[in-house]
N, C-alpha and C positions, 0 to 999 in steps of 0.2 A: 231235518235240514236246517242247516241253522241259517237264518233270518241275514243277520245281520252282515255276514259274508255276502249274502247278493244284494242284501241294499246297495255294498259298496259297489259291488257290480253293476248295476246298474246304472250310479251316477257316471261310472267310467264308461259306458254303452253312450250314454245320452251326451256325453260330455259338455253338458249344461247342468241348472242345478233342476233333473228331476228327480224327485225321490219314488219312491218304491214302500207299498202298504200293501199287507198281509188284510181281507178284512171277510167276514163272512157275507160273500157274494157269488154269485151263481156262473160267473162266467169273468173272465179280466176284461179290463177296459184302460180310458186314458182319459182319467182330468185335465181336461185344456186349460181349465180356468188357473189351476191351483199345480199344473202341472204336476201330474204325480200319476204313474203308472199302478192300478189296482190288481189286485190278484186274487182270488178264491185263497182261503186258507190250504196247503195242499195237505194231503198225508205224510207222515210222517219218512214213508217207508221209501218213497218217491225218491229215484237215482239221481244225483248232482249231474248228469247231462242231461236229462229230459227236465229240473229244474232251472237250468237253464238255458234252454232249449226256450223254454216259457218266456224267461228275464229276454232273452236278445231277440226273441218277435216284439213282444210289447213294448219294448223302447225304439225298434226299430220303426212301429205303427207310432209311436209317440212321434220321431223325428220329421215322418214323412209323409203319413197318412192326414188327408187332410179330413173334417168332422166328416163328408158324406160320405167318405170310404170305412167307417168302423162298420164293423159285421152287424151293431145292432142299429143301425140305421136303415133306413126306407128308400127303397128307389121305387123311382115313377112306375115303374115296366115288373112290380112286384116282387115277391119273394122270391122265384125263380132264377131270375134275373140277379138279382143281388147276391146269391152263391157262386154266378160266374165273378162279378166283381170281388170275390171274397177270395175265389183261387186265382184270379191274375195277382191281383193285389200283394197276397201272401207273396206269390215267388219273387218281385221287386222287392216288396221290402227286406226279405230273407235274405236275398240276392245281395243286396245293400249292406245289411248289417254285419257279413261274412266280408264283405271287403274292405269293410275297418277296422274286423276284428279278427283276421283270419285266425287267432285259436278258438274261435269256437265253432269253426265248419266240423272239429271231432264228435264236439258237443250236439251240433245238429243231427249228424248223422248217428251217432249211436241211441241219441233219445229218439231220431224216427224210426229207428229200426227195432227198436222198443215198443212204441207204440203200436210198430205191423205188428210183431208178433203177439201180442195184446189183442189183434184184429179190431184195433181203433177205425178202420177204413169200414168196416164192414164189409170183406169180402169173404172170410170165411174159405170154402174149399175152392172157390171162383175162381175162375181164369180173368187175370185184370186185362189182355188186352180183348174181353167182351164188353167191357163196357165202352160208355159212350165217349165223347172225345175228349169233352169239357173234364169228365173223373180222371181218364188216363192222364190228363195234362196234369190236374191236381196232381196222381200220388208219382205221375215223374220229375215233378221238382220237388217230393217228397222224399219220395222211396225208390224213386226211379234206379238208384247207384247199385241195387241189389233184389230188384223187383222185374227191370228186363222187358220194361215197357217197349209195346210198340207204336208206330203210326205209319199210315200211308204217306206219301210223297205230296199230296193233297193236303194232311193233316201236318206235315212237317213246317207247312208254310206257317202255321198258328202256332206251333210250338216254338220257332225263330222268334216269331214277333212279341210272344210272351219274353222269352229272354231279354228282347232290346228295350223292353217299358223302360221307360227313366220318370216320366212325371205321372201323376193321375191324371193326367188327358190322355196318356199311352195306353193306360190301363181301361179307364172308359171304354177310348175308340176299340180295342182289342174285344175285349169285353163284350160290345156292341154286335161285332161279325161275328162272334164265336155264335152268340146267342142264337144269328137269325140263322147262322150255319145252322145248327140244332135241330131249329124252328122247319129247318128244310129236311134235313134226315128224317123227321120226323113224317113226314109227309111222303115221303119216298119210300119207306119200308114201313113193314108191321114192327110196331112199338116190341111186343115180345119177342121177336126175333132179333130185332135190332138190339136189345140190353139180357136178349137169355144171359142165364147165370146170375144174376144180377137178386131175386128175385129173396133167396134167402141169407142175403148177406147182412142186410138193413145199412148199407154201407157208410161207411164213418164220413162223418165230416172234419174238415180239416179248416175248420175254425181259425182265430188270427192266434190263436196264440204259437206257434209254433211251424215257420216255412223252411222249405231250403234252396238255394241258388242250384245255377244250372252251368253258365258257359263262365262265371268269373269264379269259379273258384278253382284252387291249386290245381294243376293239370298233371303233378306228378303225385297227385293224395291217390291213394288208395280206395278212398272213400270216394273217388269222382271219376275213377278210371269207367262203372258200368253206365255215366251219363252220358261220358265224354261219346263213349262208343256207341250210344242209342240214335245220337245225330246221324250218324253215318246213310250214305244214300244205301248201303245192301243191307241194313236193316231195315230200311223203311221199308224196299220192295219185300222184302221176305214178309214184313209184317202186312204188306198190302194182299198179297197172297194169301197169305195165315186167316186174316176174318173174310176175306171171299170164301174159303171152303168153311169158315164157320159160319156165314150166313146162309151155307145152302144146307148144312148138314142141322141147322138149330131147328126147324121147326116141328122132325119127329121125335124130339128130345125134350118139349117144354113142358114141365107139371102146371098142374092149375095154378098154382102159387104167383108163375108169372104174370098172369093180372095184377095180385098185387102190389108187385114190382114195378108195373107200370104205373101203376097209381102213386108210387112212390117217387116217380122221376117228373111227376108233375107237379106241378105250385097247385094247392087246395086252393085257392082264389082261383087262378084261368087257366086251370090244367097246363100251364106250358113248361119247357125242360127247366130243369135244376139239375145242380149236383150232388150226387147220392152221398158221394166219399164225405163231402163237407158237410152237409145233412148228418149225415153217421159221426162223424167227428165229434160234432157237439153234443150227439146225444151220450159217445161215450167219455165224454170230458170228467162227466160225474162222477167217473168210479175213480179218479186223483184229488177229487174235493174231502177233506173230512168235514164228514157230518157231526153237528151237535156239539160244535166247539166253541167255545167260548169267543167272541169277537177280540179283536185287538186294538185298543188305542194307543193310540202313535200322539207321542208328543215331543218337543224339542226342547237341547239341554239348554238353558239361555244361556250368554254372555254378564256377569256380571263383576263388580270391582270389590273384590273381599274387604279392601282397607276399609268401606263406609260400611261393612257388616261386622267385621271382627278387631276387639280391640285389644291390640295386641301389646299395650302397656296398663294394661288393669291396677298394677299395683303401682302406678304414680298417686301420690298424693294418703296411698293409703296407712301407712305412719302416723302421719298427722292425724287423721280423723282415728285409730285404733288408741293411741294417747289422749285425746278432749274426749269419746266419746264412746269407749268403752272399757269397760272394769273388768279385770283379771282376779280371779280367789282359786282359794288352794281350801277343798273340802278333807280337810282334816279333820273333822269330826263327824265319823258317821251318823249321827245323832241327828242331825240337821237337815230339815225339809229342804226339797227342788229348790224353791224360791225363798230360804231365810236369810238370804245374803244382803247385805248393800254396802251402799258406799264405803262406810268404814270397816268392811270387810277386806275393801280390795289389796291389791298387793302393785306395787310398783311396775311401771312395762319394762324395764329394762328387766325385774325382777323373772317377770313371769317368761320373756322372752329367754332368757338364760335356761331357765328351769326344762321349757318345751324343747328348746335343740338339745342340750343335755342329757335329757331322758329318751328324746329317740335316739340319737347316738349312741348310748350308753344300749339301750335294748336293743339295737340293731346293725352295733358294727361287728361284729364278728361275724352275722349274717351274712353280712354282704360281704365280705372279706373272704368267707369261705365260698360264696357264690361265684367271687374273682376266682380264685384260683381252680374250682372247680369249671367253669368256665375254660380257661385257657387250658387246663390238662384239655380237655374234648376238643378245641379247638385245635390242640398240637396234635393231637391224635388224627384226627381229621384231615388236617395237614400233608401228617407221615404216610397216611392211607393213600393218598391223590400222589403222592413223589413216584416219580419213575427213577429208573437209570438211564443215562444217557452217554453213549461208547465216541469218546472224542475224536478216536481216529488215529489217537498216537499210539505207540508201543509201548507196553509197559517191561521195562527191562528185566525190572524183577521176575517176571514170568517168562521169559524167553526159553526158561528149562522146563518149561512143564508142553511145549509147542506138540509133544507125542503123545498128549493123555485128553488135552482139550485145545480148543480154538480160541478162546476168551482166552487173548493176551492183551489186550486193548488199556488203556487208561479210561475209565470211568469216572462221570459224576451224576451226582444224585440232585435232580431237578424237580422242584416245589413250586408248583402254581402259585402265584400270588391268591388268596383268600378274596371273594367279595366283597363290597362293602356296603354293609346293613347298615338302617335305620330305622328310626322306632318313630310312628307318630302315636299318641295317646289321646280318646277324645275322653269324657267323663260327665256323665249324666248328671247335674244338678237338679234334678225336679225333685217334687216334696217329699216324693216317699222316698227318696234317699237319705230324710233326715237320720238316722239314727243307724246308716252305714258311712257316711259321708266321711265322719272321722278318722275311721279305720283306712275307709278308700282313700285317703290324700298319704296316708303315713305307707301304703302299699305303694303308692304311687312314687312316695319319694324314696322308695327302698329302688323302686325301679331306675332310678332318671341318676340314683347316687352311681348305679351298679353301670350304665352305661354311662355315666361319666369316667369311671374310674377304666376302664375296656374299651374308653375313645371311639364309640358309637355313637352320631348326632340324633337326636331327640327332640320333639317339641308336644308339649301336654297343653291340651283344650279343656276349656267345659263348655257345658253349651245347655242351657234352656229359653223358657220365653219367659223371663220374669216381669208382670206388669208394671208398669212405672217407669221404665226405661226412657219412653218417649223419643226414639232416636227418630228426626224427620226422612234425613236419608235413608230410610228404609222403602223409599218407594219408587217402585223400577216403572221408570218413563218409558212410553212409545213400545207400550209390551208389546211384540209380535202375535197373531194370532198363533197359537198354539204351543205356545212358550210356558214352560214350566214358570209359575211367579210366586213366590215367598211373599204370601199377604199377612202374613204377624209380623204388626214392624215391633212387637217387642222381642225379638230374636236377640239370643243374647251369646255371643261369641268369644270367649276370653281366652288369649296366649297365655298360660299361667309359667309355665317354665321353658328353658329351652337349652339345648348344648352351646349356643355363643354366645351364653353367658360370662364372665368374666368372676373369678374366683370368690370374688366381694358381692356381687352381685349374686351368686348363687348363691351365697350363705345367706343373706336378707331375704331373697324369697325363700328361700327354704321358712326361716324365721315367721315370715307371713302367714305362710301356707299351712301351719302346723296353730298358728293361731287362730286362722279361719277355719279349721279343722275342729277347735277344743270349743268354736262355737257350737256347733254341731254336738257335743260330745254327747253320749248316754250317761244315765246316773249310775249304772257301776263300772265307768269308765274316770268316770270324777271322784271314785273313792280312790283311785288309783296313787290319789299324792302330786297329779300334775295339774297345772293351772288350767281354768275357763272360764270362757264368757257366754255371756247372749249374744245371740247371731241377730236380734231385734234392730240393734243399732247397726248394722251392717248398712254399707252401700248397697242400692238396688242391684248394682249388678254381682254382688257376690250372694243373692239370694235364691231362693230356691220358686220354680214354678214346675210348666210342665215339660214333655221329652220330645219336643220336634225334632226328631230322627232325621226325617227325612229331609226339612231343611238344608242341616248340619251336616249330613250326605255332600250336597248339592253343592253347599261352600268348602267344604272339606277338600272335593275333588282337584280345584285349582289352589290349594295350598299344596297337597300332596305335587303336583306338579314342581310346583315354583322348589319346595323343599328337596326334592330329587335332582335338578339341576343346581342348588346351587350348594349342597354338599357332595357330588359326585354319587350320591346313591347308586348299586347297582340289585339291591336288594329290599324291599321297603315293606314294611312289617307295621301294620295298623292294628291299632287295641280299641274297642268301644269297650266301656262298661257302663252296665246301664242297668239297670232295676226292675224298667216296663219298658210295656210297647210302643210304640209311635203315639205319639198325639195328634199331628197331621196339622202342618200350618203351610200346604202348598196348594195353589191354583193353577188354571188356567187362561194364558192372555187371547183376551176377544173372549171368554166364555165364561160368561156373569154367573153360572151356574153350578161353574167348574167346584167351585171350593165347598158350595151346598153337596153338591155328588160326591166329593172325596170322601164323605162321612156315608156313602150308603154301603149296603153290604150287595155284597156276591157281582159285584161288578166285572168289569173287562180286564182281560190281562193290560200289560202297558209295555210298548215299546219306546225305547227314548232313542231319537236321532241327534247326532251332532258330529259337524264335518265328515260326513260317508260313515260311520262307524254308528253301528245300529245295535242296541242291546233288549234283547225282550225277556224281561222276568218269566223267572220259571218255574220260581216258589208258586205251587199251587196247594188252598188248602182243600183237606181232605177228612176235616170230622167235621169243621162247621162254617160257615161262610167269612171271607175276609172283607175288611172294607177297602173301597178303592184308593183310598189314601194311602192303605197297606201294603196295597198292588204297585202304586209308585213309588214308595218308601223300597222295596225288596227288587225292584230293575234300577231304581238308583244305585243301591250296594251293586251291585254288578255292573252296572257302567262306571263305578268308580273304581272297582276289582280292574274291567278290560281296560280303562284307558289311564291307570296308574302302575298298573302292574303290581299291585300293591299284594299282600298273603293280611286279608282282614281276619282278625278275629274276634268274638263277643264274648265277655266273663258279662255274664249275667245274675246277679246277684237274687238270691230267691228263698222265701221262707214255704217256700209251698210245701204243700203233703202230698202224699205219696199219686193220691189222683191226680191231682192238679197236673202233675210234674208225669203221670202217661197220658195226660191229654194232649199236654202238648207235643209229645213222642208223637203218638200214634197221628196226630194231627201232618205233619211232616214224612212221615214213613207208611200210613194207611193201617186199614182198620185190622190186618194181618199181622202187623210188626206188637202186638204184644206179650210175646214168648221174649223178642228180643227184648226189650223194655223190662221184661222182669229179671232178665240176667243184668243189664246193665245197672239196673236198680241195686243189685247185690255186690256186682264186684265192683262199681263204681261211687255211687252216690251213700251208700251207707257202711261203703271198706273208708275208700279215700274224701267223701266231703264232696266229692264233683259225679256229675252226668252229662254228657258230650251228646248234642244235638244239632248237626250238623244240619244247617238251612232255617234254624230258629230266625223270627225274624227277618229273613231273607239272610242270613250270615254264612257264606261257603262253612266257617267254623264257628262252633259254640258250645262252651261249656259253660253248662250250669252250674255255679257254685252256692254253698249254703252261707249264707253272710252272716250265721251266729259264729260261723271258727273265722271269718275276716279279720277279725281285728283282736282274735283272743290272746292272751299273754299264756302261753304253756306252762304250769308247773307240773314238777313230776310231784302226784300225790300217790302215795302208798296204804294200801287199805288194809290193817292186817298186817301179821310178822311172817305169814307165811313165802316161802319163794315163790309160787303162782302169783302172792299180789301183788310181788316185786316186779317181774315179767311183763303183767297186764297194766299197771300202773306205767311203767316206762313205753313199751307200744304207746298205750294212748298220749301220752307225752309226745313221742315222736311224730306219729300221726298229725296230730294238733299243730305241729310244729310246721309238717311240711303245708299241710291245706292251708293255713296263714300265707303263706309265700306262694299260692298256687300261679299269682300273676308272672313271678320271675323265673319258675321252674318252668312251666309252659315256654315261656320267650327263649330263656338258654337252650332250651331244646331244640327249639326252631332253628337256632341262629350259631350255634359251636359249629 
């Protein structure tokens, strides 16, 4: 059942702001303090009318039930007593919430009728008009619409006044006479005779979670026409007749059992009546709970202002400081240690900045040039597929002679849907262990952002770690709400690095930048290459490296994704993380000093995150080894940012791992069963093509695993041998090499033609 559909249900029930928690508890209830309707975790298997069947009593008890009418509350006059309070109760409230909501009187009535045939009531083979008065009243504002309740003309009177309660003093007083009625039946016949039947029912209780009305609902439902008709005065007399010949004929019919039936219809404190149905209700409430589930914590997305997190002009000023205060060399002689370079080594910035666009250029325009037009053939293709014909209506003269062979004489034209309009965000891991992919990833990256530029796709590329030294103070979120997700690393580090409105001059300077902060990064057989580098030492704090708050970067991602969907007309939005590791975990809880301690343990609670009615609860669960609760927030974040951006995310995950590494984390996602699949995938995927597709890695709906030694390789065909086999195998592997380099942009054009 998914969660997050009835949360919103519910606030729409309560039409105030209550919310709705899923939690491992024995029975529902209603936080008055904190307002918030609770609920047993249910099974899974559990029908959308009998769950909510559950949602529209508990908010209905939320609205109107005041604290000494909840079912686990105490009355004076004992347990007994407080069963009658629990079924007048029920049918007001029921009553209530159907008249504000009348679609859910189908909802009512098909999850009660559920529950009978379930034998929730505890009647079993029973005849329901044997029992007592107080149960028939219960299950005929339950089930009465197909149950065929009856009562005497005597009993009619307490079934009217159940209908008219309006306040909890109606219900009390009602409550009050039904009781001492009872109190009197009791006294006037023999107990066994008076509830025969009864005896091996164990009959259900009809608890608060779930009532039904009686005289206000639709008169022309279907579902009300057997209540409508139980008022009636010749059903009353018939059924006044019906239990007189059942009170004479019961007493040479009762097994011993009846005893303990009657022991059942007493309060264990003062022996006095209760009701069985409600009794029996709660006991079988249990078999909708699942057992041994993990608990679920509920937190809220907060409110926060991205400008004081993310800076979205990173490369102001950075000119100046890449000119005073750091050196560019060109390792032209491989002879030469990592570090035998200085000063008078270096080479001019204009020098080295020529050299860096030039040499991507030069290795990657035909790339991308054939990616354009490979691109638009699929797109036209695409296109031509979705065109219909369309018959105008006019005559086509030229066919006026063919009117004896066919009917198509019409003028036709051939009508093309206008195409979607995609957009691409990119976020990019800078933490440490990115060193020595980082290079390659910026140069993937700007093969990307050239290729939707040139295809008029908007764009905007992130990076994101928590580098220390940033020291930004507005990092600290004032008057945190208790249970507000809060970003407690104010070294969060958020940089706009490129973006589509940019301005022709301006893309070519960042390009320039970015391929420099790149050759900071670079590997040493990357620097034999013949193009210039630096040390990234002298870099600004924030173009350096720490660690991967994912989950952060989630969080602020989501209302960028917004802002960027409305104000390029997005109708399509297409997210990239790439990243290296796992979460680092830099999120808290506000009001709970604890919260950020707890993020770091393992095998915690799942999490649901609420914000405005819309409810997401992670679903990533792991399955070879324990997750930490950070990770548990980090993976319902991606999916509350998936439902409330609409967003198609996807993870390139960079990975030098071996072959175990890489089915643990398979089988970790898929269970201890999926490693047949994991060895096929292993073959045709990750050692044919370079990649392995794990979908929910991370919490990512999509993820491929990529090997980052072919990221950033430069392909040549080498030939081994004058044979033609090593012609062959040489050129394959060439090819190969060729396409897993580009796996970021193959991947995307596939999405997006």
């Amino acid at each position: 059942m998914e969660i997050a559909q009835k949360s919103t249900l519910a606030k729409l029930l309560a039409t105030e702001n209550v919310s709705l928690e899923h939690k491992n508890v024995p029975t529902a209830y209603f936080d008055l303090k904190d307002r918030k309707v609770v609920l047993p975790i249910l099974k899974s298997d559990i029908s959308p009318a009998m769950y909510d069947l559950f949602i529209g009593h508990e908010v209905s008890h939320a609205l109107n039930t005041p604290l000494e009418g909840w079912h686990d509350s105490q009355s004076l006059k004992g347990k007994g007593f407080k069963s009658f309070l629990n079924v007048v109760e029920d049918a007001r409230i029921e009553r209530d919430i159907k008249k504000r909501f009348p679609g859910l009187t189908k909802s009512f009535y098909k999850g009660y009728r559920e529950m009978f045939e379930m034998d929730f009531f505890g009647l079993g083979d029973n005849d329901i008009n044997d029992y007592p008065l107080i149960d028939r009243i219960n299950l005929f504002y339950k089930v009465g619409q197909f149950a065929n309740v009856h009562f005497t003309d005597a009993e009619q009177v307490f079934v009217d006044r159940v209908a008219k309660c309006e306040t909890w003093d109606d219900v009390v007083a009602v409550s009050e006479d039904l009781y001492d009625y009872a109190q009197n039946e009791e006294s006037e016949m023999d107990l066994p005779d008076a509830f025969h039947g009864d005896s091996e029912e164990g009959e259900n209780d009809s608890e608060d979670p779930m009532p039904m009305p009686s005289d206000d609902s639709d008169a022309n439902s279907e579902e009300e026409t057997g209540e409508d008709e139980s008022h009636d005065s010749d059903d009353s007399q018939e059924s006044d007749a019906e239990e007189e010949n059942n009170e004479g004929d019961a007493s040479d019919e009762e097994s011993d059992d009846e005893s303990d039936d009657a022991d059942m219809i007493q309060s264990e404190e003062s022996g006095e009546p209760a009701s069985l149905t409600d009794q029996a209700f709660r006991d079988n409430e249990e078999q909708l709970i699942e057992t041994g589930s993990r608990d679920i914590h509920w937190v809220n997305f907060p409110k926060l202002d991205t400008k004081k997190w993310v800076n979205n002009d990173p490369w102001n000023g950075l000119e100046d400081h890449l000119r005073e205060k750091v050196d560019f060399f060109v390792a032209d002689d491989a002879g030469r240690g990592w570090r035998s370079f200085d000063s008078e080594d270096a080479i001019p910035f204009e020098t080295a900045a020529e050299m860096l666009v030039n040499g991507f250029t030069k290795k990657n325009r035909a790339f991308i040039n054939m990616m354009v037009s490979q691109f638009e053939a699929k797109r036209k293709a695409q296109t031509l597929k979705k065109a219909r014909e369309h018959r105008t209506g006019d005559l086509n003269m030229d066919k006026l002679w063919a009117t004896k062979l066919t009917e198509d004489v019409f003028l036709s034209t051939t009508v093309t849907p206008d195409g979607k309009n995609h957009g691409m965000l990119m976020v990019i891991d800078f933490s440490g262990s990115m060193y020595d992919k980082l290079q390659a990833t910026i140069e993937q990256m700007l093969i990307q952002v050239s290729f939707c530029k040139k295809v008029n796709i908007p764009f905007e590329v992130y990076s994101f770690t928590n580098n220390h030294g940033n020291n930004i103070d507005q990092h600290v979120v004032q008057n945190q709400k208790a249970g507000d997700l809060q970003i407690v690393d104010n070294d969060l580090c958020i940089n706009r690095l490129i973006h589509s409105g940019m301005g022709a001059k301006e893309f070519k300077k960042t390009m320039m930048l970015m391929l420099m902060i790149g050759s900071g990064y670079s590997t040493w057989n990357s620097r034999q290459s013949g193009l210039p580098f630096c040390e990234h030492y002298s870099f600004p704090s924030r173009f350096g490296l720490g660690g991967t708050p994912l989950d952060a970067t989630v969080l602020m991602m989501r209302d960028i994704a917004l802002e960027f969907r409305r104000r390029n007309g997005i109708d399509v939005l297409n997210t990239l993380f790439l990243t290296d590791g796992g979460n680092t975990g830099s999120l808290g809880m506000g009001g709970d000093h604890n919260a950020y301690t707890r993020s770091y343990s393992y095998g915690g609670d799942r999490v649901a995150i609420r914000e405005n009615g819309v409810t997401t609860l992670g679903k990533t669960e792991s399955r070879v080894w324990n997750t930490r609760f950070a990770d548990q927030v980090c993976q319902a974040l991606i999916a509350h940012y998936d439902k409330t951006t609409g967003s198609r995310t996807v993870n390139y995950f960079l990975s030098d791992a071996n072959r175990a590494r890489m089915k643990q984390e398979f089988m970790n996602i898929y269970g201890w069963n999926s490693e047949s699949d994991f060895d096929k995938k292993w073959k045709t995927e990750w050692l044919s093509d370079g990649y392995i597709q794990i979908d929910g890695l991370d919490g990512f709906p999509t993820a491929f695993c990529l090997r980052s030694k072919d990221l950033g390789e430069d392909a040549e065909l080498e030939v081994k041998g004058e044979k033609k086999g090593d012609l062959v195998r040489g050129f394959k592997k060439f090819q190969k090499t060729k396409t897993t380099s580009r796996k970021f942009l193959t991947k995307f054009i596939e999405k997006i033609a």
